[in-house]
N, C-alpha and C positions, 0 to 999 in steps of 0.2 A: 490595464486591459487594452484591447485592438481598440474599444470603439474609444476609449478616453486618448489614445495615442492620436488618431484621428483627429480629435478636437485639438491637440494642443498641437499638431503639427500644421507646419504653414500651408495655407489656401493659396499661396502664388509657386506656380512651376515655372522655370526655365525648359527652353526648345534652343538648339543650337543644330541648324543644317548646313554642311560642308559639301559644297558642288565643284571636283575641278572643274577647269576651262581649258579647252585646245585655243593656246594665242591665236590661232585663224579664225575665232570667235570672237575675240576681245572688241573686234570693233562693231560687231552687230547685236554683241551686249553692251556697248554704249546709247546704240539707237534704243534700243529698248528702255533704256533708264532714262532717255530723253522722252520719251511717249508716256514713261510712266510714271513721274516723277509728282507729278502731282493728283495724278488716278491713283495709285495704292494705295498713300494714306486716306482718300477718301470711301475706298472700301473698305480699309480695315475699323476707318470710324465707326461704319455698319454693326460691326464686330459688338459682342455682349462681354464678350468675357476677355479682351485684349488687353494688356493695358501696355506694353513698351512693345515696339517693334521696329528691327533695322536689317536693311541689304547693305553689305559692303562687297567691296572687291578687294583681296587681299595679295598683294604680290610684292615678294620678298628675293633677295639675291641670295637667302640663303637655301632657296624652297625650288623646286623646279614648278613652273608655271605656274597659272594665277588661280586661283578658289574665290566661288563666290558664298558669303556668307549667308545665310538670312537666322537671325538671333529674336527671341520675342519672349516676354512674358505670359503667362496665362492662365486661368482663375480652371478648376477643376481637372478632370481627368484626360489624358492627351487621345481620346479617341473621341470625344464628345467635342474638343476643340479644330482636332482638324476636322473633324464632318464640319464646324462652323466654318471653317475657314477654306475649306474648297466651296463654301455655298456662297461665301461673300466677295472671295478675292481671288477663288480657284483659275478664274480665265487669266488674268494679270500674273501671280505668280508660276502659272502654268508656261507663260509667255518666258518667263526669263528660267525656271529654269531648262527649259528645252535648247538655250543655248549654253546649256552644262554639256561636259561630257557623256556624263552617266544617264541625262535625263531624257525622259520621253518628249518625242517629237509634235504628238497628238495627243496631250493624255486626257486620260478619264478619269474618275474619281478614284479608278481601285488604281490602276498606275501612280498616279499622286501620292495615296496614302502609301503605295510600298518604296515611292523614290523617298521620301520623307522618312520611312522607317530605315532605310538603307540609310541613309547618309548620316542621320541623326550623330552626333557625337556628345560625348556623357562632358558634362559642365562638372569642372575640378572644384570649384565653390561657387556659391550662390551668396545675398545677402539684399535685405530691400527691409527699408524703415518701418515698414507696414504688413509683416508676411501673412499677418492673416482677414485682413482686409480685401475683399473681392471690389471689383468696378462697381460693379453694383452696389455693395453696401455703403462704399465712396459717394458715390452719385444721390445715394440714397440721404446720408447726410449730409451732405452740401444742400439738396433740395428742401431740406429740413429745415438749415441754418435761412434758406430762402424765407418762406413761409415767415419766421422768428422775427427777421430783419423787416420784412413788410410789413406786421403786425408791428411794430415800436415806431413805424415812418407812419402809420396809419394812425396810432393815437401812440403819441409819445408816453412815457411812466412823467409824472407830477413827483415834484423834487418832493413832496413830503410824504410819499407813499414807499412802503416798505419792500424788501428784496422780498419776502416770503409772500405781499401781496402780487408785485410782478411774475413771478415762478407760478404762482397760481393760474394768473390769466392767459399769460404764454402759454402753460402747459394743456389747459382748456381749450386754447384757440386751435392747435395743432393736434389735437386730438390723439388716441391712442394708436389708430391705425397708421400713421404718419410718423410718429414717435420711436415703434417697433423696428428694429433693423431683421435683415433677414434671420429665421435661426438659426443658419446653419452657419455660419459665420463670425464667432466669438471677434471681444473686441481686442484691441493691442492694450497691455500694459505696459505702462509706460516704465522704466525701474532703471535702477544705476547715481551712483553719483558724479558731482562733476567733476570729485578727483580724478576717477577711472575712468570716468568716456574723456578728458584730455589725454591719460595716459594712454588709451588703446587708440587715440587717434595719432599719438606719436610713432606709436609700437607699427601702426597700419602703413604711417610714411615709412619708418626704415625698411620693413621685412620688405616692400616693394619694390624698392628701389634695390637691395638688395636678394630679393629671391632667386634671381638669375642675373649673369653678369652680358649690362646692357649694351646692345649694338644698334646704329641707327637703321629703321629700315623703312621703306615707301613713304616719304611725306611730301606731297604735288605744291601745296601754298601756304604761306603765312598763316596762322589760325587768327578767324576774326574772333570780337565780343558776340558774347554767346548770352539768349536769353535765360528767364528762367524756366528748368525743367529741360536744360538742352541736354542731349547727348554725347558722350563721348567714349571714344575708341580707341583704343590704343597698343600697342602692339611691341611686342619683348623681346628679342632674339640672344639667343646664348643659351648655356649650359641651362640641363635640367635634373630634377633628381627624383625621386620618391621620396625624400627627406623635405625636399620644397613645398612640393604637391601636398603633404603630410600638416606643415608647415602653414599652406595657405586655407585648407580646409579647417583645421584647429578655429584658426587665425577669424574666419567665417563665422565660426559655429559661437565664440565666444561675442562676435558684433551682432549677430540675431538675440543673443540673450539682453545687451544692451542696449537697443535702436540708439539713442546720441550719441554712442563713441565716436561716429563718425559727423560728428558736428551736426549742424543745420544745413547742411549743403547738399548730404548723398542722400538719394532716394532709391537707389540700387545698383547693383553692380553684380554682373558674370563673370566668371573665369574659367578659360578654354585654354589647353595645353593641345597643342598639334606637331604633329613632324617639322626638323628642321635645327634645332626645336627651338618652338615659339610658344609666349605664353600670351592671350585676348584676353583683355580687359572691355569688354562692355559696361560702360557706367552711364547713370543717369545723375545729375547733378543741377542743383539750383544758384549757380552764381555766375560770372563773366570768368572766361577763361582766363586772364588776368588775372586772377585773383585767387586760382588754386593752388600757387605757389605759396601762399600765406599759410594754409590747413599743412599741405606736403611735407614744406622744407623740414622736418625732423631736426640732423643735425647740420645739415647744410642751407648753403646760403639761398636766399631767393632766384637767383639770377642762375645758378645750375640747377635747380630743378624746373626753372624756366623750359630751359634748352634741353632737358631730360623729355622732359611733356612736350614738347616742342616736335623734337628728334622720333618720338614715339608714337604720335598721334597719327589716326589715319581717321581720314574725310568718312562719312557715310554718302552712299548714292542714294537712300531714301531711309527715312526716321518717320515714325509716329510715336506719338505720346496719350493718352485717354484721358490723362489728366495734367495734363501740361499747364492749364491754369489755376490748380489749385498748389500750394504748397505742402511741405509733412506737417511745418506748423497749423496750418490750416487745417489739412485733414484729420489730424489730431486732437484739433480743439470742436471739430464738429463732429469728432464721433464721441466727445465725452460729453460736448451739448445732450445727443442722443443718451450716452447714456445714465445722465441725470434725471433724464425725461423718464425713462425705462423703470430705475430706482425706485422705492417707498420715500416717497416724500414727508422731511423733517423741515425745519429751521436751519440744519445745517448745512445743508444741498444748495439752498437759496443763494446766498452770498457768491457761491462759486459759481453756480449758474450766471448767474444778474455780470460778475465779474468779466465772463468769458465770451456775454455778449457784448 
């Protein structure tokens, strides 16, 4: 039925908005990224229902002039998100994009919402470890696992007291109202084995590296170490197909049924096909740049996928994250804290609970 489709369809949407730029703007959309570099993500912090968002500037020799990107996550319906989001950040992203081509000078909210609907470009695939987990019910269990971890610092369990006596007192102390996640919000099941999420995470480096034949484009500096929950961008140029596009959605559609295919590392990723043609990778990731040639290299060696990633990356001019301090390990293990709590409690709940705190 519609409403069971609903429920088992993901709670996190992609937004991808493409703004040319006239090069006689290029440097007074510098000042801007300099004024607002640290003002944006502070509004979007404000934000309920955020969870990734990034500005890029994207300029290629194969592309005539430069685009400015702005790419975001977001929990619910895209008309309830941009009202949030002209109320929290409307002046700021108002600011830069009026040094687009296409964009309003002075806008207002209805201007906003139609430069936004105008520009919007449809995302060729999607994927995030969590899709049906909203910020909120995140935050919700993290403040839960709070609460849990106070109560054990407060009066520690006595080495001869039983799991099914602790799972009691914990689940007494936090109470039922505290316990509940929202309901509209189902949790993630976690499914797959480890033969298949190594094999899909091999299958994910080749088709990448292979979905279009790669050329280097726009990359300004060396890439530093990167924390965890950093961002990354990256950028395809060469041949495209309908067979690829075909290819990279499948490819999608089979790592949302998985979440660990793609290792402990990825916590989401976009893909955008544009003229040129170009394929965007927006990815969210938890390790040191360094190091994602280990997951990548498929059949190849370290050191060329190096210089692939290397070759292909492009800098963000601003990033926010909602949950940059938690990991999927983490979020995962505190939304099944939750929902042991939720459950009819047995003796057999106990152990795993007592385990995963």
């Amino acid at each position: 039925s519609a409403r069971m489709s609903a429920l088992r369809g993901p709670c996190q949407r992609p937004l991808c908005v493409v703004c040319p730029v006239e090069p006689s703007a290029v440097g007074a959309l510098g000042v801007e990224f300099a004024r607002l570099r640290q003002t944006l993500p502070q509004k979007f912090a404000t934000m309920r229902a955020l969870h990734v968002a990034r500005v890029v500037v994207l300029r290629s020799p194969l592309a005539d002039g430069v685009a400015l990107i702005f790419e975001c996550s977001f929990d619910g319906e895209l008309e309830d998100f941009v009202n949030e989001l002209w109320a929290n950040a409307g002046e700021e992203l108002g600011a830069l994009f009026s040094r687009c081509a296409t964009g309003p000078q002075t806008p207002n909210f209805a201007q906003f919402r139609a430069f936004l609907e105008r520009q919007q470009r449809r995302v060729t695939a999607a994927f995030s470890a969590y899709p049906r987990l909203s910020v909120s019910a995140i935050e919700h269990a993290r403040e839960l696992d709070r609460r849990l971890q106070a109560e054990l610092d407060r009066a520690p369990a006595a080495p001869s007291s039983s799991a099914e006596a602790l799972f009691e007192r914990l689940a007494a102390h936090v109470g039922p109202n505290h316990a509940s996640a929202p309901s509209a919000e189902p949790c993630v099941e976690l499914r797959g084995e480890a033969a298949s999420a190594l094999a899909w995470a091999r299958v994910l480096g080749w088709a990448l590296k292979r979905l279009i034949w790669l050329a280097p484009s726009c990359f300004d500096a060396p890439p530093a170490p990167l924390a965890r929950a950093a961002p990354l961008t990256l950028v395809f140029c060469g041949h495209s197909s309908h067979f690829k596009s075909f290819l990279l959605r499948r490819l999608t559609r089979w790592l949302r049924r998985s979440p660990g295919a793609l290792g402990s590392w990825a916590r989401s990723a976009h893909w955008l096909e544009l003229p040129g043609p170009r394929l965007v990778c927006f990815a969210t990731y938890e390790s040191a740049f360094e190091s994602l040639p280990n997951t990548l290299r498929g059949t190849r060696g370290r050191h060329s996928v190096q210089r692939w990633l290397g070759a292909s990356r492009l800098t963000d001019e601003i990033g926010y994250g909602a949950l940059s301090g938690l990991s999927v390990a983490e979020i995962r293990r505190n939304r099944r804290l939750q929902a042991l709590l939720e459950e009819p409690r047995d003796g057999q709940r106990a152990p795993e609970f007592c385990g995963l705190l």
